[in-house]
C-alpha positions in Angstrom: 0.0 0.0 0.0 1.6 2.9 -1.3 2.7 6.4 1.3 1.7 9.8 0.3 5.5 10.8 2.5 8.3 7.8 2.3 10.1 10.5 4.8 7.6 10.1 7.4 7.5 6.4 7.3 11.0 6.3 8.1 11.0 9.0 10.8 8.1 6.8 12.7 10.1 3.6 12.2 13.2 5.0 13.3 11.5 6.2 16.6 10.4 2.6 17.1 13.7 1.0 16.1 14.7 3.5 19.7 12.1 2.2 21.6 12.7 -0.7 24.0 11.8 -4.6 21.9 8.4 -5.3 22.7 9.4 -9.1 23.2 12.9 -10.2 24.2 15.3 -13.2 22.6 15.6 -15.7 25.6 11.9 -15.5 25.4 11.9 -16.4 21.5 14.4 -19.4 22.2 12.2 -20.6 24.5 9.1 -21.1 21.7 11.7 -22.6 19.5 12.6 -25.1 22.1 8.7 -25.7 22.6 8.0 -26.2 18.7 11.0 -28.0 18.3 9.3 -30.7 20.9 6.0 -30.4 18.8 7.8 -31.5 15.7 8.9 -34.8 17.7 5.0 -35.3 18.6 5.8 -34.4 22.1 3.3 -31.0 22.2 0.8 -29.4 20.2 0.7 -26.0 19.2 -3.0 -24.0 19.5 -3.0 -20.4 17.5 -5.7 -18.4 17.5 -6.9 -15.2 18.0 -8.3 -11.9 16.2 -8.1 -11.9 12.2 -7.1 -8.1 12.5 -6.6 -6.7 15.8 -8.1 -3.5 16.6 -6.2 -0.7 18.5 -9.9 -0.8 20.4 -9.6 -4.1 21.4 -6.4 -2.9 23.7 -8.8 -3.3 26.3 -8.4 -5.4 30.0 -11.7 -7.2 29.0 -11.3 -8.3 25.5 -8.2 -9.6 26.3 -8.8 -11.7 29.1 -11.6 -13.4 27.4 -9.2 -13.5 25.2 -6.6 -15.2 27.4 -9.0 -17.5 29.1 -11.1 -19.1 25.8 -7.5 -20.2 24.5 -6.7 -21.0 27.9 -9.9 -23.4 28.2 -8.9 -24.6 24.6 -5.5 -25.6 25.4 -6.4 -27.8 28.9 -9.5 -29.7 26.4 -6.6 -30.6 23.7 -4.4 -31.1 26.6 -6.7 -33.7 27.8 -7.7 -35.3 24.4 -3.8 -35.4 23.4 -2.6 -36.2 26.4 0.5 -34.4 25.8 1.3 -30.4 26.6 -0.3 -27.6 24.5 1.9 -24.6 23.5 -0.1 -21.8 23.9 0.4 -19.1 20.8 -2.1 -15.9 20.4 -2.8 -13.9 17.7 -2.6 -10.9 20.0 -0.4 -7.7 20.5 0.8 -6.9 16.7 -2.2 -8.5 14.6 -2.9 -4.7 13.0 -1.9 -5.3 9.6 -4.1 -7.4 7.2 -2.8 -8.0 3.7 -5.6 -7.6 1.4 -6.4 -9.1 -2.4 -7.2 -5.5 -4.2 -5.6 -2.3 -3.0 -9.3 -0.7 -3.8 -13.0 -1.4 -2.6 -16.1 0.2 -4.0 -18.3 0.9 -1.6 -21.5 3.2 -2.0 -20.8 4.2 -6.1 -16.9 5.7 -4.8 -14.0 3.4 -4.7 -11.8 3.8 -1.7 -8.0 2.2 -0.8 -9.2 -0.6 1.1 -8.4 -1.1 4.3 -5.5 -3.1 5.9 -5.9 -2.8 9.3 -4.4 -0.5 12.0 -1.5 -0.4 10.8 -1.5 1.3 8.1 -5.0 3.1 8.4 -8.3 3.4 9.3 -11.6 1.5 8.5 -14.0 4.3 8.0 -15.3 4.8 4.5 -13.4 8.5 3.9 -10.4 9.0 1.9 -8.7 10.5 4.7 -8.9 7.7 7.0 -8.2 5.3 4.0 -5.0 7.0 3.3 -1.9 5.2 4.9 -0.9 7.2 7.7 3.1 6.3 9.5 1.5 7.5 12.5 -0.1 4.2 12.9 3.1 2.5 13.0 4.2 4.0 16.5 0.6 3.9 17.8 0.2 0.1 16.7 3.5 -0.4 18.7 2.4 1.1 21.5 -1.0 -0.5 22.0 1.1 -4.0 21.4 3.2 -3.4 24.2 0.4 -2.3 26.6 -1.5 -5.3 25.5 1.8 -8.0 26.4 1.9 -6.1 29.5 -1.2 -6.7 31.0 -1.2 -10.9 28.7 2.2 -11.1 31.1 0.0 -10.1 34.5 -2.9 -12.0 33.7 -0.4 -15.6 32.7 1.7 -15.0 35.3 -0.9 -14.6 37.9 -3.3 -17.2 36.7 -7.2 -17.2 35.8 -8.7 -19.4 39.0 -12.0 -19.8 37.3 -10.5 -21.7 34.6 -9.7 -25.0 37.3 -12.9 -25.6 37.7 -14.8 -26.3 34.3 -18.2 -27.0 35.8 -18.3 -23.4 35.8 -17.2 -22.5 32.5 -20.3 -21.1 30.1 -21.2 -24.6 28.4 -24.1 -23.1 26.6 -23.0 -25.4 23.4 -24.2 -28.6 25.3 -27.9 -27.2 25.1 -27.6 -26.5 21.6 -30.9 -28.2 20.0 -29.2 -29.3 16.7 -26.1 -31.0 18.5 -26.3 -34.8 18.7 -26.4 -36.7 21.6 -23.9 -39.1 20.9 -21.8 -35.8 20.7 -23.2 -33.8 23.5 -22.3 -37.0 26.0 -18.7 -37.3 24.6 -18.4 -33.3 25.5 -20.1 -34.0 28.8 -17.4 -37.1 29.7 -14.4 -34.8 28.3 -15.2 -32.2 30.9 -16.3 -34.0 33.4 -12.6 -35.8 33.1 -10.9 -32.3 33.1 -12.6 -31.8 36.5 -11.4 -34.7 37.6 -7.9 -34.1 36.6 -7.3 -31.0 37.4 -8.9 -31.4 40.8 -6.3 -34.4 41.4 -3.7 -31.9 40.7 -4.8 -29.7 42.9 -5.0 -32.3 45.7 -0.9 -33.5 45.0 -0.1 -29.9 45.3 -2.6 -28.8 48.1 -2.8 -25.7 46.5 -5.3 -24.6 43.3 -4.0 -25.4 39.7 -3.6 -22.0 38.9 -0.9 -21.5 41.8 0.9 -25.0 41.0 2.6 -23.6 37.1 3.1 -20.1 35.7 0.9 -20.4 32.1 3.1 -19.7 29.2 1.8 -17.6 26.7 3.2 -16.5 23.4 2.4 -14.0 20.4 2.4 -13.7 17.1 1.3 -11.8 13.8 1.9 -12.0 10.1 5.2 -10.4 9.5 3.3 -8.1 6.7 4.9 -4.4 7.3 8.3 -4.7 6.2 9.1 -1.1 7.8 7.4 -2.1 11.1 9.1 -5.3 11.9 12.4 -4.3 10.4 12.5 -1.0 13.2 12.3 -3.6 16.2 14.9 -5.8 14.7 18.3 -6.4 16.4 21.5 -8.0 17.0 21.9 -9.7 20.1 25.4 -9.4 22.0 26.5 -13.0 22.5 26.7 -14.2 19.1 22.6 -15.1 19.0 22.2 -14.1 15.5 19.3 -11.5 14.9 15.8 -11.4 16.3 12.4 -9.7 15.0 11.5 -8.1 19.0 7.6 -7.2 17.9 6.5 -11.0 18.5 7.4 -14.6 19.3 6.5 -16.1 16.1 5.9 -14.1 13.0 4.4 -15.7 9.8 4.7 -15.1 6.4 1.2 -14.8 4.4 0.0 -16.4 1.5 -0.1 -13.7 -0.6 3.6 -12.5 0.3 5.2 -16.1 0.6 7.0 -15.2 -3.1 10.2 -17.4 -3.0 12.3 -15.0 -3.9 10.1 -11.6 -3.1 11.2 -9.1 -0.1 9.1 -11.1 3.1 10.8 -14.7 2.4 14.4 -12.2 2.1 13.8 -10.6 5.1 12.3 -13.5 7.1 15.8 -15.8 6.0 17.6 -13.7 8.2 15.6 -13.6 11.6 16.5 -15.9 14.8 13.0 -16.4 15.3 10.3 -19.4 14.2 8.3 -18.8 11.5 5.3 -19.6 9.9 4.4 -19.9 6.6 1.0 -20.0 5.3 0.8 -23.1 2.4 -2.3 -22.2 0.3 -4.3 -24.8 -2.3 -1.9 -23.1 -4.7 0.8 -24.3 -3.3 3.3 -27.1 -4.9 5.9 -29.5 -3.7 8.7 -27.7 -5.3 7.6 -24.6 -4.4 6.9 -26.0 -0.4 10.4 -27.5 -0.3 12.2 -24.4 -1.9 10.9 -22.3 1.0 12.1 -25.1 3.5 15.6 -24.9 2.1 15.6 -21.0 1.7 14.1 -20.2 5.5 15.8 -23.3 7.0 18.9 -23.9 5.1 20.6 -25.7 8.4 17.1 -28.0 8.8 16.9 -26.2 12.5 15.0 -28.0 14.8 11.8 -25.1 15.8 12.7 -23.2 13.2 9.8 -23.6 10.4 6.1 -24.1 10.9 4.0 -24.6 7.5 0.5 -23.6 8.3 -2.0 -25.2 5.4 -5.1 -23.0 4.8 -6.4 -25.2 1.7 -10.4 -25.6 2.3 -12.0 -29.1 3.5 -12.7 -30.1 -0.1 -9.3 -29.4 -1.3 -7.3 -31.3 1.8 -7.7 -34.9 0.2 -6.1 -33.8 -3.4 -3.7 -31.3 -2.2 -2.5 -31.9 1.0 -0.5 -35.6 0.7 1.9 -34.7 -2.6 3.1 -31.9 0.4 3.4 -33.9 3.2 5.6 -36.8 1.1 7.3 -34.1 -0.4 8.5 -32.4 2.9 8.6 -36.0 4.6 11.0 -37.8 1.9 13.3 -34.8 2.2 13.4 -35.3 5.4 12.8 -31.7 6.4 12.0 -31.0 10.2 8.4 -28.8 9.8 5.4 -28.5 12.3 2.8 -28.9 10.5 -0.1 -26.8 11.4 -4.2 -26.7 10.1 -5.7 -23.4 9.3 -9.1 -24.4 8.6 -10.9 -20.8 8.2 -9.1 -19.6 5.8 -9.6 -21.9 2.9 -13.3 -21.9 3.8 -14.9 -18.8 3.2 -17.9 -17.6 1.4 -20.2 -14.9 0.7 -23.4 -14.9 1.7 -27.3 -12.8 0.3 -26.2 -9.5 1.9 -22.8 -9.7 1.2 -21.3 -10.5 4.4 -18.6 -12.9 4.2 -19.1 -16.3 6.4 -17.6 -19.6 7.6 -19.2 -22.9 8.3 -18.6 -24.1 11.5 -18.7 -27.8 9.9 -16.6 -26.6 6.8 -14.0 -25.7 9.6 -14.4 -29.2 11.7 -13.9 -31.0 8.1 -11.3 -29.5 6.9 -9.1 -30.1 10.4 -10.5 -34.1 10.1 -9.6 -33.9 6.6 -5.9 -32.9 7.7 -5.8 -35.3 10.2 -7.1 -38.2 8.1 -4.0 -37.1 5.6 -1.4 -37.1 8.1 -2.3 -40.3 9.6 -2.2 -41.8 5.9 1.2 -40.4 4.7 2.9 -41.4 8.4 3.0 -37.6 9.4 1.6 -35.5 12.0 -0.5 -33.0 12.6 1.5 -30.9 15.1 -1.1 -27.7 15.7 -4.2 -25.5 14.6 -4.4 -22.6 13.8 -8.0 -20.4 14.1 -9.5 -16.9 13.8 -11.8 -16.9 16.9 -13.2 -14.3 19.3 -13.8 -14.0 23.4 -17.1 -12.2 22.7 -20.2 -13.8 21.7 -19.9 -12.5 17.8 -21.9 -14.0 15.5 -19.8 -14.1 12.2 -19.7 -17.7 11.8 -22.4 -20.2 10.5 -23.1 -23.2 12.5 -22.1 -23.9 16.5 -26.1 -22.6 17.3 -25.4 -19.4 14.7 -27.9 -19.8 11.7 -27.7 -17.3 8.7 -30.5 -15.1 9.5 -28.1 -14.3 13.1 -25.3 -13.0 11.5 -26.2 -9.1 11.7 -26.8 -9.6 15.6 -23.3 -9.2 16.1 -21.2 -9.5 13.3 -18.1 -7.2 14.7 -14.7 -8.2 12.7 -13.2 -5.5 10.3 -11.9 -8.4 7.8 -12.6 -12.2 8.3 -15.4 -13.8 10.2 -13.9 -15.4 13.7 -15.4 -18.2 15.8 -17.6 -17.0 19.2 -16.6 -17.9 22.2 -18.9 -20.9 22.3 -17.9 -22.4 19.2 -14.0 -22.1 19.3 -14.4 -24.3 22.9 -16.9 -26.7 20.6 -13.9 -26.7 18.0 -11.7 -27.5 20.5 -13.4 -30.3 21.7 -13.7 -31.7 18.3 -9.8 -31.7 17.7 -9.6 -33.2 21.0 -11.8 -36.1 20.0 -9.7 -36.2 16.9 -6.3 -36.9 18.8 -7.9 -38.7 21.5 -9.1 -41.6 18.5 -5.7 -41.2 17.1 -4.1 -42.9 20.2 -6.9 -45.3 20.5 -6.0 -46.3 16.6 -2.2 -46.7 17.6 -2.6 -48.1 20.9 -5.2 -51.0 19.0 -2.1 -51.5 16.3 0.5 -51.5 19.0 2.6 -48.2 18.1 3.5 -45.7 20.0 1.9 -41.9 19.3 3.8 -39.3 21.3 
């Protein structure tokens, strides 16, 4: 998106490059070291959070319902898996949102569309259309206020979350959910009781007090300018780092092999994701292997496939033999919203909440059949009752109750904790499968 005043963008980035890093290197390491454990199978990795963050939304209420539905999310997969869940948000530095036409008509005038907070503003005007460098420092500034109050709230727990009896399980009563379905929800929560109040009892104190909750962030690496200012060269011999988040990913639209993101991406410390579209082939999967992991790092690469449920079967499997004969260490990650959005009457854009669940047992049906696994999902939800999504108790006709995201519709509440409990099931058959056949599923 083109700047009226290249000057000013580089007087707001320098200010930022003098501003403290909003995350720091040790930290960094420390998710590598995690994802390099998902890749042996030892962890899973949940992602999720806004689609575009608002500079609103740096608020102490949307972020701990933030906080606590992928808190709840990670102890039902951590219960279906039974393994650990790396917790990673799409939080503090999801402003900018890459878009497919640098225009929108709207009304009879076309307008530059808008690409989130970062680079300017969503009302219809040209003025707040226009990309503005001031964004860049304010966008900085909200991020660090909202990893500030993400570090309170993990480091000092969320005591309603040990008890799940008390959660809002409003999905059980939904009157279109099976029962079959609604009783395995009902035994998976009633298990997590159980568990966590055995913990609880070992340590005689509540869950929340027995483990600090780690809690990681990350955003697509789509401003060149803005991530470049909070890069740095750490004393020690390190390498280099990108400071505004954990994890940064690399979008499909800007995952070029040889365009400026994969360039600048090549030469950053940190893991990164890469979003594989249906698009995508072998070659062009294992080129960016070798270019952003040249060394086959452990934790280094994670290769996020947004390909829609009825593209998984035909695209997903020349991928993962590709990236498995090479030999290439990857966690491989399910983005099932992406690939499975449509338009509906009024023009709002939607997802199917049972588009989303097939595309994920789709992926995990795929993984199991080329000897693979599925080491994460990644998801576009909400801590508010929104109602952008179809299906999960939201029928068409609800969508204009509360239909709240600037880009791309997000799960509610409700439904990203039903979603959870349906990748849980997934896993949890998994290790019933292996455990029938003898092997061993870490």
């Amino acid at each position: 998106m083109p700047y009226v005043d290249l000057d000013e963008l580089d007087r707001y980035a320098s200010r930022i490059a003098n501003l403290p890093p909003l995350v720091t290197s040790w930290e960094v390491d420390r998710l590598k070291d995690l994802i390099a454990s998902a890749q042996r199978g030892e962890r899973f990795l949940l992602q999720g959070g806004d689609c575009a963050e608002t500079l609103e939304q740096c608020n102490p209420g949307t972020i701990e319902r933030m906080l606590a539905i992928l808190l709840k999310m990670s102890l039902v997969l951590m219960l279906g898996g039974k393994k650990p869940v790396v917790r990673v948000g799409r939080i503090a530095g999801q402003y900018g949102k890459p878009r497919s036409s640098l225009t929108e008509t709207y009304g009879g005038a076309t307008l530059p569309n808008y690409f989130g907070d970062l680079v300017n503003r969503p009302e219809r005007t040209i003025e707040a259309r226009t990309p503005d460098p001031r964004l860049l420092l304010a966008c900085y500034e909200h991020a660090g206020m909202t990893l500030n109050f993400v570090r309170s709230l993990s480091g000092g727990g969320f005591a309603d979350l040990h008890h799940p009896e008390i959660w809002d399980l409003s999905l059980f009563d939904r009157a279109g959910l099976p029962a079959p379905l609604r009783e395995s929800y009902l035994t998976t929560t009633q298990e997590l009781a159980d568990a966590l109040r055995f913990m609880e009892a070992l340590g005689e104190h509540p869950v929340c007090e027995l483990s600090r909750v780690e809690f990681y962030t990350s955003h697509e690496g789509f401003h060149l300018h803005y991530e470049s200012a909070q890069t740095r060269t750490i004393s020690g011999g390190n390498g280099t780092y990108d400071l505004t988040t954990h994890m940064p990913w690399i979008g499909a639209r800007t995952r070029t092999l040889y365009g400026a993101h994969v360039e600048f991406f090549r030469g950053i410390r940190n893991p990164i994701g890469v979003k594989i579209g249906p698009d995508a082939t072998p070659d062009e999967v294992l080129g960016l292997c070798q270019v952003l992991n040249p060394d086959n790092e452990s934790g280094r690469l994670v290769l996020v496939t947004r390909l829609g449920a009825a593209r998984v079967r035909k695209t997903l499997p020349p991928l993962l033999d590709a990236v498995r004969r090479a030999d290439r260490r990857v966690l491989w990650v399910c983005d099932p919203m992406h690939g499975n959005t449509v338009t509906v009457a009024d023009g709002k854009k939607t997802r199917s909440f049972e588009a989303i669940a097939s595309e994920i047992d789709e992926t995990f049906e795929a993984h199991a059949a080329s000897g693979t696994t599925l080491g994460g999902v990644h998801l576009e939800l909400s801590g508010d009752d929104v109602t952008e999504c179809i299906g999960g108790g939201v029928k068409e006709n609800d969508l204009s109750r509360a239909y709240e995201t600037r880009c791309d519709p997000r799960l509610n509440h409700a439904q990203a904790l039903e979603m959870a409990y349906v990748v849980a099931r997934r896993m949890r058959s998994r290790r019933s499968t292996a455990s029938r056949d003898g092997r061993s599923v870490r």
